[in-house]
N, C-alpha and C positions, 0 to 999 in steps of 0.2 A: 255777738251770738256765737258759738261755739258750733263746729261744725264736725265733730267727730265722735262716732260711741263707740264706748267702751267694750261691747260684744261685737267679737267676730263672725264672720258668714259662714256658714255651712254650705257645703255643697248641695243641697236642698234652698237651702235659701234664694244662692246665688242663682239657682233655674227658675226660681219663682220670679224674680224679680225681672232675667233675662226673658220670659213670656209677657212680661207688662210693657215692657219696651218694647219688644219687638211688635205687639199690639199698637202698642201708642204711635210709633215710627214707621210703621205698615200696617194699618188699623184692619183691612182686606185679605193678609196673607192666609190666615182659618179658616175662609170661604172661598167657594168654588165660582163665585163674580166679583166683581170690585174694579176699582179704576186702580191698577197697580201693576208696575213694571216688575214681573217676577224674575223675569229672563234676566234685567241687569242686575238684581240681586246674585243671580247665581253668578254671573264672570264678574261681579266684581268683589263679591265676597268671598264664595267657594267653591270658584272654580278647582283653584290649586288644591282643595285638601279635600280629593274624592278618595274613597278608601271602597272598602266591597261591602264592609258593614254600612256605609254612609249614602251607600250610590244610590238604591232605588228611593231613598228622602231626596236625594240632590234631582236625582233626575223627574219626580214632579214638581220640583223648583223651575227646572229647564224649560219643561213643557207646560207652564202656565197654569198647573193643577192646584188647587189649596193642598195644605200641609199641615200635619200635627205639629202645635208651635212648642208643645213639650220635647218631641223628638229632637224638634229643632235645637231648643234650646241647650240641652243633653249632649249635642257633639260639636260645638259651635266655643272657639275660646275667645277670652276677653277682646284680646285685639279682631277680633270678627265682628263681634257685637261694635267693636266701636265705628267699623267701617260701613254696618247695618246704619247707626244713625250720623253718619255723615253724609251718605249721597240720600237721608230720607227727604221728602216732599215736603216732609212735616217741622224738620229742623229748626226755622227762622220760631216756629210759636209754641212747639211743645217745651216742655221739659221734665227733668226726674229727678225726686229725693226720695232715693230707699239708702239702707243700712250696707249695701252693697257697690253702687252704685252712683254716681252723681251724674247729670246734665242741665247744666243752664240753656236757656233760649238762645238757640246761634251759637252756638259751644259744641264742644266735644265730651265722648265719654267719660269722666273722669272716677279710676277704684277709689273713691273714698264715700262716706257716708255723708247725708245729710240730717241723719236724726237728731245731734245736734243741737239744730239750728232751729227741726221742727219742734222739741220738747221745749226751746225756748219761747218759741211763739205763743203754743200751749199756755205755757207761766204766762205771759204776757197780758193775753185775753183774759185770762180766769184773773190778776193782778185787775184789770180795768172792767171788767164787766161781773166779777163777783161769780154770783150761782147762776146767774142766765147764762153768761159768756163757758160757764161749765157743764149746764143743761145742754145746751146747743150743741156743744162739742162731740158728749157722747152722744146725742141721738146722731149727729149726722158721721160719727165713726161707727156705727151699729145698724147704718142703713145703705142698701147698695145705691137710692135714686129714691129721693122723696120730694114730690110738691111742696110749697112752700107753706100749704093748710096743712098739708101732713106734719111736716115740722111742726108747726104753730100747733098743733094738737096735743102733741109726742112732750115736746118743752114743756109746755104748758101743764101736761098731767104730773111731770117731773116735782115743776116749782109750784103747782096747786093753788094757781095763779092763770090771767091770762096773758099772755104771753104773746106779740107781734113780732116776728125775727124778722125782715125785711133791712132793717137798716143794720142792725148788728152783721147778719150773711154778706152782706154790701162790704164792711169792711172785714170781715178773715177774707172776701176774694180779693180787695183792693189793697188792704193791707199788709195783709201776713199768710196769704196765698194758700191759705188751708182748706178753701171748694171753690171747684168751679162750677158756672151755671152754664150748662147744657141742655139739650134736646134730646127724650128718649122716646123713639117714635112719634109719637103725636101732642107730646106734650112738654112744657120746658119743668126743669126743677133745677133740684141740687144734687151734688156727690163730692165726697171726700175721695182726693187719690186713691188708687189702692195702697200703693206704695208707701205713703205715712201712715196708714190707720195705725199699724201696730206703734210707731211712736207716737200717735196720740194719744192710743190705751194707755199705752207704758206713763206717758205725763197724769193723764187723769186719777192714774190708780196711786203713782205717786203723790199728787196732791190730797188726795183721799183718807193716804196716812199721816201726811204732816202736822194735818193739825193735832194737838196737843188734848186726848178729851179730859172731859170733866170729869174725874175719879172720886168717888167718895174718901180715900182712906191716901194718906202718904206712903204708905205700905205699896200701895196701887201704884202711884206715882212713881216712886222708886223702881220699882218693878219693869214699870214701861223699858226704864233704860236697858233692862235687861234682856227686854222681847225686842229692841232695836237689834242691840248686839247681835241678839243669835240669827235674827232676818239678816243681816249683814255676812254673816259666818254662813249662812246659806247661798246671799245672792253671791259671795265668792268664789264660794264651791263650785260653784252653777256653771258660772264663768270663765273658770277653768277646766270646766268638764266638757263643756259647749267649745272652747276655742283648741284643747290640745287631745281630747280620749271620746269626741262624739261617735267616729265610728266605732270603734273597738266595742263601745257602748249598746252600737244600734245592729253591728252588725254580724259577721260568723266568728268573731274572735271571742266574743263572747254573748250577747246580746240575742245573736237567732240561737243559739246554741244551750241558753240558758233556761230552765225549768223547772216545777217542783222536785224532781226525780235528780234532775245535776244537785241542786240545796242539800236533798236527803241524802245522797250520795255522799257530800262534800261531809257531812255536818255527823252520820256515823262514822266516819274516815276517823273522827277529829274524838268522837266524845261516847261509841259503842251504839248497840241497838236499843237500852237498856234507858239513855238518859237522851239520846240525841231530840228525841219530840218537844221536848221543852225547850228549844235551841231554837227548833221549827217552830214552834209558835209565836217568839217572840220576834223572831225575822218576818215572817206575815205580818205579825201586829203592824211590820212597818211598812208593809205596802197595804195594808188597811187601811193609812190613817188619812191616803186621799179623797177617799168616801166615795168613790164611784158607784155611778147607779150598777143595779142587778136587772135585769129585763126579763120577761119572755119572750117565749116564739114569737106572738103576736105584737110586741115591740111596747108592753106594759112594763111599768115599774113594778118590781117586784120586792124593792128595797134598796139597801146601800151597804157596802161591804165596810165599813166602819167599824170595830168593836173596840171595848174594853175589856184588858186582859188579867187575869188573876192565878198565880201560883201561889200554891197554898199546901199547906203541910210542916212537919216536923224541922226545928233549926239545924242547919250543916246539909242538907241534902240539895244544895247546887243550886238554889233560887235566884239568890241574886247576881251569881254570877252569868245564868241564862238572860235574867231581865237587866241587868245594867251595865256586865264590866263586855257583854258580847255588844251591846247595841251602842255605850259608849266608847270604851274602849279600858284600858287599863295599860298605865305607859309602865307604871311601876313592875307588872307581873308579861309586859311584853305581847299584849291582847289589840290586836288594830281593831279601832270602832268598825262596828256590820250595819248599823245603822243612818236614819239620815241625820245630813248635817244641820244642826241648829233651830234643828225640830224636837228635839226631845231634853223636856226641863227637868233636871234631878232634881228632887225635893228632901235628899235627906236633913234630917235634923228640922224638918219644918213642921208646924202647928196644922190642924185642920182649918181655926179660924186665917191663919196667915193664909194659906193657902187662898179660902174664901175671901181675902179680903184681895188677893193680888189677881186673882183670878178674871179681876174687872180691866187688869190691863192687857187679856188675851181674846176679848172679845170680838167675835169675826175672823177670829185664826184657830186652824185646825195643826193642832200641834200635840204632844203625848207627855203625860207628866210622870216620872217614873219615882214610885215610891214603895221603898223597899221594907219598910217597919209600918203598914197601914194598920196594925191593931191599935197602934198607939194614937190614932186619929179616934179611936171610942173609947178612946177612955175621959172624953170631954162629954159631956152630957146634949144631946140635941141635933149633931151631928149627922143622924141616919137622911133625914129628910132632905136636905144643903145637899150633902152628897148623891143623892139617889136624883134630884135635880138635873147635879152636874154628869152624871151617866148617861142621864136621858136627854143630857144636852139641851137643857131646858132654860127657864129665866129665874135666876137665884135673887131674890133676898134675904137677908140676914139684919136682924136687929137686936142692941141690948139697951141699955139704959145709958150708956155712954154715946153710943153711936149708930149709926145706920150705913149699910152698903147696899148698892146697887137701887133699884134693879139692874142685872145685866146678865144676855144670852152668854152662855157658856157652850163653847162649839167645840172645844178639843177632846181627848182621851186619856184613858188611865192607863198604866202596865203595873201591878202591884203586887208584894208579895204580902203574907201575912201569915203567922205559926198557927197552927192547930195541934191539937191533941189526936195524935193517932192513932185507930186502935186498933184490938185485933180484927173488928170489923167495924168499917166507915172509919169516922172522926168525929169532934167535936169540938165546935169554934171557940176560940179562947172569949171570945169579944162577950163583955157582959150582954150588950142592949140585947133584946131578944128580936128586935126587928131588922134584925142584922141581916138575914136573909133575903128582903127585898134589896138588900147592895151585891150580894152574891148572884142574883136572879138576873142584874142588868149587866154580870161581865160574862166572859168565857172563862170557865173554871178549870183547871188542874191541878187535882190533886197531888204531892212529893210524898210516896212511901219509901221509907229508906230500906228497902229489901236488900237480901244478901248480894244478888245480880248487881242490884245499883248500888249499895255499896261496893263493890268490885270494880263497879267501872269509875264510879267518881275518884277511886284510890288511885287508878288506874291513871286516867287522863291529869289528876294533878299532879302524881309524879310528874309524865311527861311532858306537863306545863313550866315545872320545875325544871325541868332538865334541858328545855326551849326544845322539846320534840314536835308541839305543835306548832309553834310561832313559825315557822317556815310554810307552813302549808294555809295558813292564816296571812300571811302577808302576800299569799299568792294568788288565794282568792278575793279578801277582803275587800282590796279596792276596787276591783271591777265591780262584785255586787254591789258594793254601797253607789258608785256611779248608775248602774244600770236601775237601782231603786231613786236615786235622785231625780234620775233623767224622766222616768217614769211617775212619780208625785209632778213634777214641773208640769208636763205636760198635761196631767190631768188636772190641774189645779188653775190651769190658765196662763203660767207662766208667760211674764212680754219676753224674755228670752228664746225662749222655743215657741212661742205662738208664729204662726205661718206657716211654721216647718213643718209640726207633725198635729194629727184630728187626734183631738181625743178618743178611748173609748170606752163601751162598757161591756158588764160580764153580762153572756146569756145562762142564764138557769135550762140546763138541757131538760130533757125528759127522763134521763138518765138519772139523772142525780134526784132528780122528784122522785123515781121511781127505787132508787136506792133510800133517800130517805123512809119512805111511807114505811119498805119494808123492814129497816130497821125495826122502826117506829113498835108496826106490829109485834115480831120477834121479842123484845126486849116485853112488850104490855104481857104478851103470852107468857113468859117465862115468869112474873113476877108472881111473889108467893101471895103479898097482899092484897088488899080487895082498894087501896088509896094510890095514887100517882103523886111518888115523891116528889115528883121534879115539875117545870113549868111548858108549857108548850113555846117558851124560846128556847128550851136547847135545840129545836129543829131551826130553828131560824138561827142560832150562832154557829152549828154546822153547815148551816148555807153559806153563812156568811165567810165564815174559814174556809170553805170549796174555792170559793169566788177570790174570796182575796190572794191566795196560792195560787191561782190560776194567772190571775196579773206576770204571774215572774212567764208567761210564754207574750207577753207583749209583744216583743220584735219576732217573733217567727210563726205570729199569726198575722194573715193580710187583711182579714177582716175588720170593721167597724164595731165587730160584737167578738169578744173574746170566750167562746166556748169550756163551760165548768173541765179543767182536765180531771183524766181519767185515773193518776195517781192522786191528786190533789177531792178530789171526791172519795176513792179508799182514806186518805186521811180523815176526812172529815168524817166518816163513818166510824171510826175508830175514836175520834172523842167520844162522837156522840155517845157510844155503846160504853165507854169506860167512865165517862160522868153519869148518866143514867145508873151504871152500877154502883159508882160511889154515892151518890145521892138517895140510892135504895136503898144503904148499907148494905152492900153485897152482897144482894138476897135471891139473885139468877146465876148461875152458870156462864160465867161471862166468855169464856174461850169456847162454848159451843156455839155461840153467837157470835162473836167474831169470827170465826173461823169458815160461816159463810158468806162471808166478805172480802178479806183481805187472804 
């Protein structure tokens, strides 16, 4: 069995793990009783290393007082910890396999990992006991201390079966040391170390994908290889971003510093005031695509900041280089990718039905499909429906006379372009079907007028694309965003690489923003000359959604659990709302007197 992984520890990590030890080897030290020599802890561990920042910790070590085991952990270096568990009580019977750390029973500390050794074990049980031996696993890595009914309940509802774990539990403690059976107050049960759980997620999530599923279409099948690749080009990414640029990532170099306001900053620097919002939308789209809840006050789901995105308007006005050559990059014209790694599939040159047909190998992954020629997806007959499915992330079938797909939940997202006819006032969709509009109604829309301004700037910026005026100031930024957007999907999506390190969290919907909304809302219904409401009651819900998801980029420089709609990133979202609202009226209110009380 292998006894080494491949990720690195974090200094977050390495205190997590330093609190489980120093519990496990001084089980008494966070409590103000206990049978436990504190005094020799202090001379024999840190006597020597009192400092002024460290003293008044050391000194209720001295005086026999309990102690925060975080603080402790936090000024305390390896060789410390190790000399904690060699004069402990506990030595001859405990021991520890985290990703940081190793001790055998009657051994020493040793810096290396036992994950390993634990994910082999994992395989092993699921290898001999099938779906029980994988039932059991996760209930008891998803439970702090469960009875053995309790277990037997939990399994049991899993495999839809009854289910007696007694003898299975018997051997991971006897044979492959993955629970032990304890006493928790007045009762005995079971518990998974803390210190494996996360490689035992990591194993079960891995076996979860390995198996090969059943796809209706070889289209699908082939495709698979394709969605391994880029999870692959991810967890690389990851890997390298976790072991050599975590801080920079999480902390003042870039990470607490970064925000909707640094983006807009960066991004008119780069492209004018004129064309920069379409830049901004498609960098959102990418911290959208972790789908985080949206809360209230009162701690309700409010929705998920998830969308599907659509630029739309006349050919040559800067679309696809906003939705594809920014987010993947472009080596030939010297454009470093903004986007995440091996989460965003191009589909040029692809069919609707291909799409529909491969679409069954993405199922259960939230990922972004970027297509840049989407009228040419209706010009197949049938179309609107399949697709209006997969927006709403729904369960697609598809049938012809030759063949059948799916069913299957489609969970990912769109970023798409598509030409219109533009005119002097509004537009007009090239797309024959006339039910075209329910596929417009499920994305977030932006309209491309090619006005004098933005003709000026697009001429403007590609000259000095041409000329690599930008590329320097792109290759300055680029990698730290797309790190600080990586690190931020990982974490919220559950990632085993950062799980331990950092809590997820979610966006709250202030009062603020509700109250900015409604008044748009009014404002724009007042100003309409009509007596009909062009548009649908989700452009207020796609401007929440874009508040919320631009709000994400203040991740590390908020401490909270609830990340508050910002106060730029809500002016943005007012500012679509108010400018689709008027394209969708045909431009039939005074759009800069309403704006104008807002931004």
């Amino acid at each position: 069995m292998g006894s080494s992984s491949p990720y690195v520890c974090s200094p977050e990590e390495k205190i997590r793990e330093r609190i489980i030890i120093l519990k496990r080897y001084y089980p008494y030290l966070d409590f103000s009783w206990g049978d436990i020599d504190r005094l020799r802890l202090y001379k024999e561990v840190f006597a020597n290393s009192i400092t002024a920042a460290n003293s008044p910790l050391l000194e209720k070590l001295k005086l026999g007082k309990q102690v925060d085991l975080k603080e402790l952990a936090s000024i305390m270096s390896d060789s410390q910890l190790r000399k904690v568990v060699e004069i402990s009580p506990y030595k001859e019977i405990e021991n520890f396999r985290g990703n940081c750390y190793t001790v055998k029973a009657g051994g020493t500390l040793e810096l290396k990992s036992s994950w390993g050794e634990v994910k082999e074990a994992v395989r092993e049980v699921v290898k001999a006991h099938g779906r029980k031996g994988y039932a059991l696993l996760k209930v008891l890595a998803e439970s702090e201390f469960a009875s053995i009914d309790e277990i037997a309940g939990k399994v049991s509802e899993i495999l839809g079966e009854k289910f007696y774990p007694a003898r299975l539990l018997s051997e991971l403690y006897t044979r492959w040391d993955l629970v032990w059976h304890s006493k928790n107050f007045n009762y005995w049960g079971w518990m998974m170390p803390l210190e494996i759980r996360p490689a035992v997620i990591e194993a079960l999530s891995e076996l979860e994908r390995s198996p090969i599923p059943k796809l209706s279409t070889k289209d699908a099948e082939q495709e698979l290889n394709e969605v391994k690749r880029m999870e692959e080009e991810f967890k690389s990414y990851l890997n390298s971003l976790v072991k050599e640029r975590l801080d920079e990532a999480v902390n003042f170099n870039f990470g607490k510093t970064f925000s909707p306001q640094f983006l807009i900053d960066y991004l008119q620097d780069l492209f004018g005031p004129a064309i920069y919002f379409d830049h901004l939308l498609t960098i959102t789209q990418q911290y959208s695509l972790a789908d985080s809840d949206i809360i209230t006050g009162s701690n309700n789901k409010a929705g998920s900041i998830g969308f599907n995105l659509a630029l739309f308007g006349e050919p040559g006005t800067g679309k696809t280089f906003a939705s594809k050559d920014m987010i993947l990059g472009n080596e030939s014209s010297g454009v470093p990718p903004h986007g995440l790694p091996g989460l965003n599939r191009y589909c040029g040159g692809m069919t609707p039905a291909k799409f529909i047909a491969i679409g069954e190998a993405y199922e259960n992954r939230k990922l972004n499909f970027i297509v840049t020629e989407f009228n040419d997806w209706f010009k197949y007959r049938g179309m609107v429906e399949p697709m209006k499915l997969a927006m709403e992330r729904g369960t697609i079938r598809y049938e012809t006379k030759s063949y059948s797909i799916g069913p299957y939940k489609f969970s990912s997202f769109f970023s798409v372009n598509y030409n219109t006819k533009v005119e002097e006032v509004g537009y007009e969709v090239t797309v024959s079907d006339p039910n075209f509009n329910a596929i417009e109604d499920r994305m977030l829309c932006r309209l491309h007028r090619l006005t004098k301004e933005k003709y000026s700037e697009l001429s403007k910026s590609q000259m000095r694309l041409m000329l690599g005026a930008l590329q320097s100031k792109m290759r300055m930024v680029a990698p730290r965003l797309r790190d600080h957007l990586t690190l931020i999907y990982a974490i919220q999506t559950k990632n085993p690489m950062v799980r331990g390190i950092f809590n997820e969290k979610k966006i709250l919907l202030t009062d603020e923003m509700i109250s900015l909304i409604e008044r748009a809302s009014e404002l724009v219904l007042e100003s309409l000359r009509g007596k009909t409401v062009p548009f649908s009651m989700r452009l207020e819900k796609r401007a929440i959604q874009l508040a919320s998801a631009m709000s994400m980029m203040n991740y590390f420089s908020t401490s909270s659990d609830a990340i508050p709609i910002d106060k730029t990133a809500a002016k943005m979202a007012i500012k679509f709302f108010v400018e689709e609202a008027w394209i969708r009226s045909k431009e039939s209110f005074p759009i800069e007197e309403v704006l104008k009380k807002f931004l």
